[in-house]
C-alpha positions as CSV (number, residue, x, y, z in Angstrom):
1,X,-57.5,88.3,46.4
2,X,-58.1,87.9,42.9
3,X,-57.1,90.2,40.6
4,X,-58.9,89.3,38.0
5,X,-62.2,89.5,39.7
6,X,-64.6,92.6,39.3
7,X,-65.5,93.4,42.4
8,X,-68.2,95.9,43.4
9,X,-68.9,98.0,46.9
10,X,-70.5,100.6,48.7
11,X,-67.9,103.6,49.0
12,X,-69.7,106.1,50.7
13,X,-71.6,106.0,54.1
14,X,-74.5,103.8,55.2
15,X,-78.0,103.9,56.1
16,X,-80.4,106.5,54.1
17,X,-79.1,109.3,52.4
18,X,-79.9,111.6,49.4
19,X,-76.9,110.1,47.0
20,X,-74.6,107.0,47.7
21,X,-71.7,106.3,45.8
22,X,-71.0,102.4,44.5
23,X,-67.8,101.5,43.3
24,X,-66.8,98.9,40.2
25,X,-63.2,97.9,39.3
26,X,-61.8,95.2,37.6
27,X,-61.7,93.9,33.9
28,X,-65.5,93.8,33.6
29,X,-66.6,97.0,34.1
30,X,-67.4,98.2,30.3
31,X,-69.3,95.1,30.4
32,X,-71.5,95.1,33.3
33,X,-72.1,98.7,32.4
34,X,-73.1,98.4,29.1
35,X,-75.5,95.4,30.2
36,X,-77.3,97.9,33.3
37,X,-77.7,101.0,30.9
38,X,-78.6,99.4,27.4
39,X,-76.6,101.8,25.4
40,X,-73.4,103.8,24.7
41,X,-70.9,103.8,27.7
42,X,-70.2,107.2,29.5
43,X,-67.2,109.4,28.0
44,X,-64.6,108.5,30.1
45,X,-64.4,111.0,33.7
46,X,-67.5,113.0,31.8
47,X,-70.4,112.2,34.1
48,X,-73.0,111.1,32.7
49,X,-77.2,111.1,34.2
50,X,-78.3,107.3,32.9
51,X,-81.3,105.0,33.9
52,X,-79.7,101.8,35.8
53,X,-81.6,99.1,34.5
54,X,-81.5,94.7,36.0
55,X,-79.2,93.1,33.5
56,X,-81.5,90.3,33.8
57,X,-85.0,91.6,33.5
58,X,-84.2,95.1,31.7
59,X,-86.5,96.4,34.5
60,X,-85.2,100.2,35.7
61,X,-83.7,100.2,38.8
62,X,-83.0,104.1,39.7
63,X,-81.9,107.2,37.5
64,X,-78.1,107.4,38.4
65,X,-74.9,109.6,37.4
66,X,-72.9,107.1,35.9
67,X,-68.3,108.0,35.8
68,X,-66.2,106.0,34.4
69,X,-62.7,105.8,34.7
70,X,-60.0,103.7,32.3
71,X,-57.6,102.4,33.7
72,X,-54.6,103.0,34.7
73,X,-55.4,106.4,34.7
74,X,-58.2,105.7,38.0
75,X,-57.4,104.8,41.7
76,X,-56.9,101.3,41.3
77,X,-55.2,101.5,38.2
78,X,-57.8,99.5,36.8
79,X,-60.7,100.1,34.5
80,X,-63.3,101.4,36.9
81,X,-67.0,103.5,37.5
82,X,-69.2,105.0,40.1
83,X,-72.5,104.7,40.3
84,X,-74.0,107.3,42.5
85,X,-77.5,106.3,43.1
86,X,-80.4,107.2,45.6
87,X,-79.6,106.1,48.4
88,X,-82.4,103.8,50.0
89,X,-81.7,101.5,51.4
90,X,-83.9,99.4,48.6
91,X,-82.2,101.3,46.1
92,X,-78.5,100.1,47.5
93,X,-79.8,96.6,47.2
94,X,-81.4,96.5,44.0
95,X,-78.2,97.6,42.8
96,X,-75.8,95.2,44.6
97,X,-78.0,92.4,43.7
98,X,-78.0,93.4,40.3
99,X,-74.1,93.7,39.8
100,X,-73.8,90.3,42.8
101,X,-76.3,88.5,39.8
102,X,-73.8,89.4,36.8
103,X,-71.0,87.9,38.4
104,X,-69.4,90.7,40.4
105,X,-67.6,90.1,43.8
106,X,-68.4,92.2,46.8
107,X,-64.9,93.9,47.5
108,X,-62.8,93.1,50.7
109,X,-61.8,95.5,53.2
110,X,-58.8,97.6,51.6
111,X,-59.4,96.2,48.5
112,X,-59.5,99.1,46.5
113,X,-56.6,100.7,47.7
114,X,-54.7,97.6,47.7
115,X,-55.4,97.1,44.1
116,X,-54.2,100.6,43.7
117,X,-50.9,99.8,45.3
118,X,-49.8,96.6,43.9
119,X,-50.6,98.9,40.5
120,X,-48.4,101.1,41.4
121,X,-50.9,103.9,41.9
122,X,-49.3,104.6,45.6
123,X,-46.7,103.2,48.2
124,X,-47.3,101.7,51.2
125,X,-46.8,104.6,53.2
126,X,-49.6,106.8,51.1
127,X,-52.0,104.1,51.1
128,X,-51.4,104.4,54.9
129,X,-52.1,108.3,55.3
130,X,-55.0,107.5,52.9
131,X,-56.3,105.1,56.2
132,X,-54.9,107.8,58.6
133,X,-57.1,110.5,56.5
134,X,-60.2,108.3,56.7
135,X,-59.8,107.7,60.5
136,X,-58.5,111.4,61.5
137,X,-61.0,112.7,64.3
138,X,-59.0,116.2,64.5
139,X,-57.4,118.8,62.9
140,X,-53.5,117.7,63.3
141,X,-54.5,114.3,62.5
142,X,-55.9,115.0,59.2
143,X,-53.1,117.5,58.5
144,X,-50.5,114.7,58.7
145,X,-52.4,112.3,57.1
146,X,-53.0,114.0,54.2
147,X,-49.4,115.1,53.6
148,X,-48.6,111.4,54.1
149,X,-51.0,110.5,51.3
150,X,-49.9,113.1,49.6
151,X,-46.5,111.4,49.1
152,X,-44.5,113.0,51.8
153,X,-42.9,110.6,53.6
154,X,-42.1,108.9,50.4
155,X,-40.6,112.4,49.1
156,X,-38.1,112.1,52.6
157,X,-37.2,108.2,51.9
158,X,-36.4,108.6,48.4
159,X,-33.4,110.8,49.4
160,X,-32.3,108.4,51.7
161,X,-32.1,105.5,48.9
162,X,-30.8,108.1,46.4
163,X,-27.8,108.8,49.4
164,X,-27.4,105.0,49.7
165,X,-27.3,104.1,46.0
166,X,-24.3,107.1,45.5
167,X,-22.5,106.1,48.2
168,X,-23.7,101.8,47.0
169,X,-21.9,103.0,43.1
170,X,-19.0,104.3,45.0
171,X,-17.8,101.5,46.6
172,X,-18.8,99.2,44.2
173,X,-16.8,101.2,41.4
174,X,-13.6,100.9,43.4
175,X,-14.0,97.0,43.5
176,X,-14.7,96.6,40.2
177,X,-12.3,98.7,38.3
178,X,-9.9,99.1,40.8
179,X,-6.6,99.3,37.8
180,X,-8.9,101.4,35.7
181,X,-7.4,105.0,34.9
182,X,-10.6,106.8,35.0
183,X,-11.5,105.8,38.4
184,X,-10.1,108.1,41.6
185,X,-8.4,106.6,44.0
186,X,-10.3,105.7,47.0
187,X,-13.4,106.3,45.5
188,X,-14.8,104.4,48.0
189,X,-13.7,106.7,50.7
190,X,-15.5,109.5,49.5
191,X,-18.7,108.2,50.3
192,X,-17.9,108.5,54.0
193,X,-19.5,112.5,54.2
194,X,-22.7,111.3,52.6
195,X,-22.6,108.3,54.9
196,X,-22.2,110.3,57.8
197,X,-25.1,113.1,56.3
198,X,-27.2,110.0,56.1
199,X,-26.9,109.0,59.7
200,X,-27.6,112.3,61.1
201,X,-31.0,112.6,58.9
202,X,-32.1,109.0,59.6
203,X,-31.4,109.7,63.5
204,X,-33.2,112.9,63.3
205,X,-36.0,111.0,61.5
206,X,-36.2,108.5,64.5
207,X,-36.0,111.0,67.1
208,X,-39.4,113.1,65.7
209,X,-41.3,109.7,65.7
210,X,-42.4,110.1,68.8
211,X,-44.3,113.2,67.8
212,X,-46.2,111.6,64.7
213,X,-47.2,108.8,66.4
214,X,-48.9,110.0,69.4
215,X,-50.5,113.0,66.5
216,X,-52.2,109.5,65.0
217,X,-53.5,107.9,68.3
218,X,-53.5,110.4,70.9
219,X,-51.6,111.5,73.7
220,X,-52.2,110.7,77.5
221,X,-52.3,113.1,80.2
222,X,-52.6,111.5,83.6
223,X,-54.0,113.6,86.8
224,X,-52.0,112.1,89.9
225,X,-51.8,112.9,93.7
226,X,-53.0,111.6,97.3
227,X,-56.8,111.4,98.0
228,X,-58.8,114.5,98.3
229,X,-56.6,116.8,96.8
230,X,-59.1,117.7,94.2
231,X,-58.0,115.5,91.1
232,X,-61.5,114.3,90.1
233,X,-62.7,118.4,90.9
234,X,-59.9,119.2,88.4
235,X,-61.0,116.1,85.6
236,X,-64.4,117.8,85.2
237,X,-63.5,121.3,85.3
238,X,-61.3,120.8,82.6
239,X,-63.6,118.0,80.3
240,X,-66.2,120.5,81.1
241,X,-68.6,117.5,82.3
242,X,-69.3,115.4,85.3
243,X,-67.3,112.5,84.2
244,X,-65.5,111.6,87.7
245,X,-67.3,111.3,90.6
246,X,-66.4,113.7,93.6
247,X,-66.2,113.2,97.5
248,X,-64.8,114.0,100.5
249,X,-64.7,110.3,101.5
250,X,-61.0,109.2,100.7
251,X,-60.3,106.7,98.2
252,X,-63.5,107.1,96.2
253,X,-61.8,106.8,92.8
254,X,-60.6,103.3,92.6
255,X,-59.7,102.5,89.1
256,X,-58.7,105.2,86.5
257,X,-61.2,107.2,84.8
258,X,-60.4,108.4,81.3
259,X,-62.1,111.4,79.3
260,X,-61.3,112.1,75.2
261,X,-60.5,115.2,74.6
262,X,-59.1,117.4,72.1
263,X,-56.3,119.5,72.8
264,X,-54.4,121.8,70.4
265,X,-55.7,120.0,67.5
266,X,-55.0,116.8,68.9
267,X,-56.7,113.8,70.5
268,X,-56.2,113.3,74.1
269,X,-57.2,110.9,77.1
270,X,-57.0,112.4,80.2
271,X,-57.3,110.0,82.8
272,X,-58.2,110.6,86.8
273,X,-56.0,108.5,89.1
274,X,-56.8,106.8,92.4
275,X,-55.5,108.7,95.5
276,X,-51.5,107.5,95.8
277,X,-51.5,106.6,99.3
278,X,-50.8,103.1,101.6
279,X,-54.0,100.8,101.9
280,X,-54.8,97.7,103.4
281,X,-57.7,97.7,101.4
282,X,-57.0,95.0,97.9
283,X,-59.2,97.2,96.0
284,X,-57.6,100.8,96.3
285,X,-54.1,99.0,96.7
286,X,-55.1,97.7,92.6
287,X,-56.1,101.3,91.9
288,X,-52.8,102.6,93.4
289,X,-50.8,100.5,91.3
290,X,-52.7,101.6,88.3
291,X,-52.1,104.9,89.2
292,X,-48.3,104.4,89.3
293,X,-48.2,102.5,86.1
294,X,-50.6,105.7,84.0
295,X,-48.2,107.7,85.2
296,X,-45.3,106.0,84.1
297,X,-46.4,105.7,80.3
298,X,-48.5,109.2,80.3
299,X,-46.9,112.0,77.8
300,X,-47.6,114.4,80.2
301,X,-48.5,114.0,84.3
302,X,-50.6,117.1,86.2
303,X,-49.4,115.9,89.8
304,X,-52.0,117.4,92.4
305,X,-50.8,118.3,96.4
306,X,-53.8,120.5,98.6
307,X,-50.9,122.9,99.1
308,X,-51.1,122.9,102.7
309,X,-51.1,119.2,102.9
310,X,-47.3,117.9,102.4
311,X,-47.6,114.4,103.3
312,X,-47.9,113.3,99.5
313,X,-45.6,115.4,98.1
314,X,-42.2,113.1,97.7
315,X,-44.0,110.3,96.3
316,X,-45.9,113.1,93.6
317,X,-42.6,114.8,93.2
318,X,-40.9,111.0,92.2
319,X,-43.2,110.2,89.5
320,X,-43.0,113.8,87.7
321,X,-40.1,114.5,85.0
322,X,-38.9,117.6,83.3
323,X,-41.8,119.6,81.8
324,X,-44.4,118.2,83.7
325,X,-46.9,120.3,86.0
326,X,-47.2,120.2,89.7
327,X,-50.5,121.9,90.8
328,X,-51.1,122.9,94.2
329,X,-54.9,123.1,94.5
330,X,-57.0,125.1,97.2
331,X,-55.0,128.2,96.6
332,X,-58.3,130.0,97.7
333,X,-57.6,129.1,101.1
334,X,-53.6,129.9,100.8
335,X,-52.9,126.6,100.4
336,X,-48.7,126.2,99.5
337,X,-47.6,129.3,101.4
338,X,-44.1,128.9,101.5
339,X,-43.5,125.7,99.0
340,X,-40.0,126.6,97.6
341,X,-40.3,125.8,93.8
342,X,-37.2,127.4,93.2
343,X,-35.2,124.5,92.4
344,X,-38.3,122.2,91.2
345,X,-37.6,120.9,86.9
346,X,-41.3,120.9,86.8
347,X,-43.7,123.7,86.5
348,X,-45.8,125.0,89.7
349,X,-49.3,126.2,89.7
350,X,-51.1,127.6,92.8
351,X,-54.5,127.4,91.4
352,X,-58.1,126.7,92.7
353,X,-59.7,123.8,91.0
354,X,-63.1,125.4,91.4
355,X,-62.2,128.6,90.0
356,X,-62.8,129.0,86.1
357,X,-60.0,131.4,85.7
358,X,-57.4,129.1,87.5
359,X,-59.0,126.2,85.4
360,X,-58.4,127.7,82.2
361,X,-55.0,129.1,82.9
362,X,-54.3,125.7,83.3
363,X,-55.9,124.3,80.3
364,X,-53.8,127.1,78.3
365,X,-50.9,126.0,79.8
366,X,-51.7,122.1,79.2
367,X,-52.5,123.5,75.1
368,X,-48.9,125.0,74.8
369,X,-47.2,122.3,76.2
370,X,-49.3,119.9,73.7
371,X,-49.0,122.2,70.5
372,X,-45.0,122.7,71.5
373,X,-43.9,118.9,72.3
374,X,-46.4,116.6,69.5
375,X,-47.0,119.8,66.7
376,X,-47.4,118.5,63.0
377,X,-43.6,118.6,62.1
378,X,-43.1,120.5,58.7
379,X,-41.9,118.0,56.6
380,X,-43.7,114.3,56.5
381,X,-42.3,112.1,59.4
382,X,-42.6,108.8,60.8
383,X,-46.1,108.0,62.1
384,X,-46.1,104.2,62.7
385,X,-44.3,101.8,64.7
386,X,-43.8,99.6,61.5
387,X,-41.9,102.9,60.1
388,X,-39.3,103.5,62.7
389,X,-38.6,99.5,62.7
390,X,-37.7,99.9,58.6
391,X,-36.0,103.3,59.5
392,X,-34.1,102.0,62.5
393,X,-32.8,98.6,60.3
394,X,-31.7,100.9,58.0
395,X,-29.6,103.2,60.0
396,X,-28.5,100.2,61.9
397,X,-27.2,99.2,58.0
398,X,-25.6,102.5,57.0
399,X,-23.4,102.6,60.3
400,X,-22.1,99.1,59.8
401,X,-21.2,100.6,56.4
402,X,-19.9,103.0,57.5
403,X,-17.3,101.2,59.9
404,X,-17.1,98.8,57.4
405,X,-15.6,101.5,54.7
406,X,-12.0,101.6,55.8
407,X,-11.6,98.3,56.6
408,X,-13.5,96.2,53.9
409,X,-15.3,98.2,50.9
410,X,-16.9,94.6,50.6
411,X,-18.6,93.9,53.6
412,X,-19.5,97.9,53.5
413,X,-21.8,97.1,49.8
414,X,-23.5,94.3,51.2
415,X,-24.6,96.8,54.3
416,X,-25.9,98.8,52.0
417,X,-27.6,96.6,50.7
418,X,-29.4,95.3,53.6
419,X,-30.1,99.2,54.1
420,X,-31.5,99.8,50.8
421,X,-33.8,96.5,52.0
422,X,-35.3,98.2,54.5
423,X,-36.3,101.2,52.3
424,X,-38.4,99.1,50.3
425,X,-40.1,97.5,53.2
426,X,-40.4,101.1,54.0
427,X,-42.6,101.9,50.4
428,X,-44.0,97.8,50.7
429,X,-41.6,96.8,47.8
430,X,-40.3,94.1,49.6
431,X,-42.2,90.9,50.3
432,X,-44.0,91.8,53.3
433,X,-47.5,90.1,52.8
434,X,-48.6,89.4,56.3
435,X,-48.0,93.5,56.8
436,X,-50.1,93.9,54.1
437,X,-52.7,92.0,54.6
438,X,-52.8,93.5,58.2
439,X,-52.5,96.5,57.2
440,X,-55.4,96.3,54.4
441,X,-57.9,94.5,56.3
442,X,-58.3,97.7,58.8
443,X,-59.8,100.1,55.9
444,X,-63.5,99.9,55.4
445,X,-65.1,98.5,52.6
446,X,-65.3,100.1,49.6
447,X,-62.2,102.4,49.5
């Protein structure tokens, strides 16, 4: 990208509308505007009602509310203005034509908010809960995106560097001046506690990922169990829709069938499993396997036994964990009398899968669980794998230092230096420019 292009796109969303927004930044903004409106620029941030005329031609193009921002007090950093027109489509057009014929460059994907960070307008991580914000589709996404691009996660990072650099002058003052008066003895020592604080926050750090990234894409909830124990029955109570087909012809669902939901504020995919049983049939055995594998890699699994039907139940039981929930279905028909859950590390559920009361005590259940294991944590916490990989380098750094800090002060700097690395690949100070490009490319045009 060139910086010292103007470039020029569409910021709000497409097709007709009563008012779209265009967006200008670069060098040449006073110029181009002063050539569309024939006349005085705008105050700056005062906005300002203006008839948009062709540079070329001096013909009117629309009446627009013309702001104008000077940089590097704008987004970008950069001189910049917003034209919010009508928004035809004919009016759009005549207007990017008009700024396209005066030697403006439509922008990139990103490349407004990339221009903003390499200004130093944001960090890498906000300009990332600024894409998170844009993208959130429910209520706990956009609350950790926003305190993301609020500056959040930076907040948390910069008291890890500020730990590291204490600890960094410690050790380095005891090498340098080691004869000098005024320098304690084993200064270098000292900056085992705040090594050892610095560990345990880092590990906590790495040990809540889990929770921020599934907030940002969703979690998985797989439905598992033999045929005809009422899995695809139990998929639409819950979605509320036909979205599984259901028979009382074994083997009917063959490959998994997912359904987006929203769950305690957060996205899910709950997915309906084929019937987990031994099958000559190619097919079904593929759907099987699937099965297994959705299970494996689900957040949470719903395992489904007709209660009076045992023959499933070992293989069920194997593939459920701690905290999971084992349903036993047809309890109309007093289906599980005598199933000893006593000693079971999941939970139990007698329910009916065609009773609305069962099916919501259930989906209550299912929203606790949610809301208690992948809430919004408190304070701003990882939310991508590229974060954890910079945090995890980083601790991997501090506890070679802090080996390394009775035996060699030396080899102790240089580890937290490496540590203090991965911070700034953390806030995209570092020379990362595939990431960035990568990561730029996915925001829309015009912001």
């Amino acid at each position: 990208m060139a910086h010292k292009d103007t470039i020029f796109a569409v910021a709000s969303g497409g097709g007709r509308a009563g008012v779209t927004i265009i967006r200008i930044s670069g060098p040449a903004v006073n110029s181009i505007l002063e050539s569309c409106l024939k006349g005085k620029l705008p105050a700056p941030r005062l906005a300002s009602l203006r008839i948009l005329r062709n540079p070329v031609n001096n013909e009117p193009i629309d009446q627009a509310l013309i702001l104008r921002f000077v940089g590097p007090a704008s987004f970008t950093g950069e001189d910049m203005a917003e034209l919010h027109v009508h928004g035809s489509p004919a009016v759009v057009q005549a207007v990017s034509a008009a700024l396209f014929n005066s030697g403006l460059r439509q922008a990139l994907a990103g490349e407004f908010t990339r221009r903003a960070f390499e200004n130093g307008r944001m960090d890498l991580t906000e300009a990332e809960g600024l894409a998170d914000l844009i993208d959130s589709e429910t209520e706990a996404q956009r609350v950790q995106a926003l305190r993301q691009m609020s500056g959040g996660l930076r907040d948390v990072y910069s008291k890890w560097q500020d730990a590291i650099m204490d600890a960094l002058a410690a050790i380095e003052g005891e090498i340098d001046f080691p004869d000098e008066e005024d320098v304690p003895d084993k200064l270098a020592l000292r900056a085992g506690s705040e090594l050892d604080d610095l560990i345990d926050a880092l590990k906590s750090s790495l040990a809540c990922s889990h929770a921020g990234e599934r907030v940002r894409h969703g979690l998985d909830i797989a439905v598992i169990g033999p045929p005809n124990a009422g899995k695809s029955t139990l998929i639409n109570a819950l979605s509320k829709k036909e979205a599984a087909i259901v028979s009382d012809e074994a083997g009917t669902t063959r490959d998994i069938v997912e359904v987006n939901m929203v769950i305690g504020g957060l996205p899910v995919r709950l997915s309906d499993t084929a019937g987990l049983r031994v099958t000559d049939n190619k097919i079904e055995a593929e759907g099987v396997r699937r099965a297994r594998m959705r299970a494996k890699d689900a957040d949470l699994r719903i395992g489904m036994l007709e209660g009076s039907d045992t023959s499933g139940r070992k293989e069920i039981e194997a593939l459920l964990s701690a905290g999971d929930i084992l349903v036993l279905n047809k309890a109309d028909l007093k289906a599980g009398a005598g199933f000893d859950v006593s000693r079971e590390a999941f939970e139990v559920m007698p329910m009916s899968a065609h009773n609305s009361v069962d099916v919501d005590r259930l989906y209550s259940r299912m929203t606790q669980i949610v809301t208690e294991r992948f809430r919004v944590q408190e304070n701003a916490g990882l939310t991508r794998a590229r974060h954890r990989a910079c945090v995890q380098s980083c601790l991997d750094s501090v506890a070679r230092a802090r080996l390394n800090l009775d035996l060699a002060p030396e080899l102790a700097g240089e580890d937290l230096r490496s540590a203090l690395h991965a911070i700034k690949e953390l806030a995209g100070e570092a020379d990362i420019e595939a990431v960035l490009d990568r990561i730029f490319s996915r925001f829309c045009i015009g912001k």
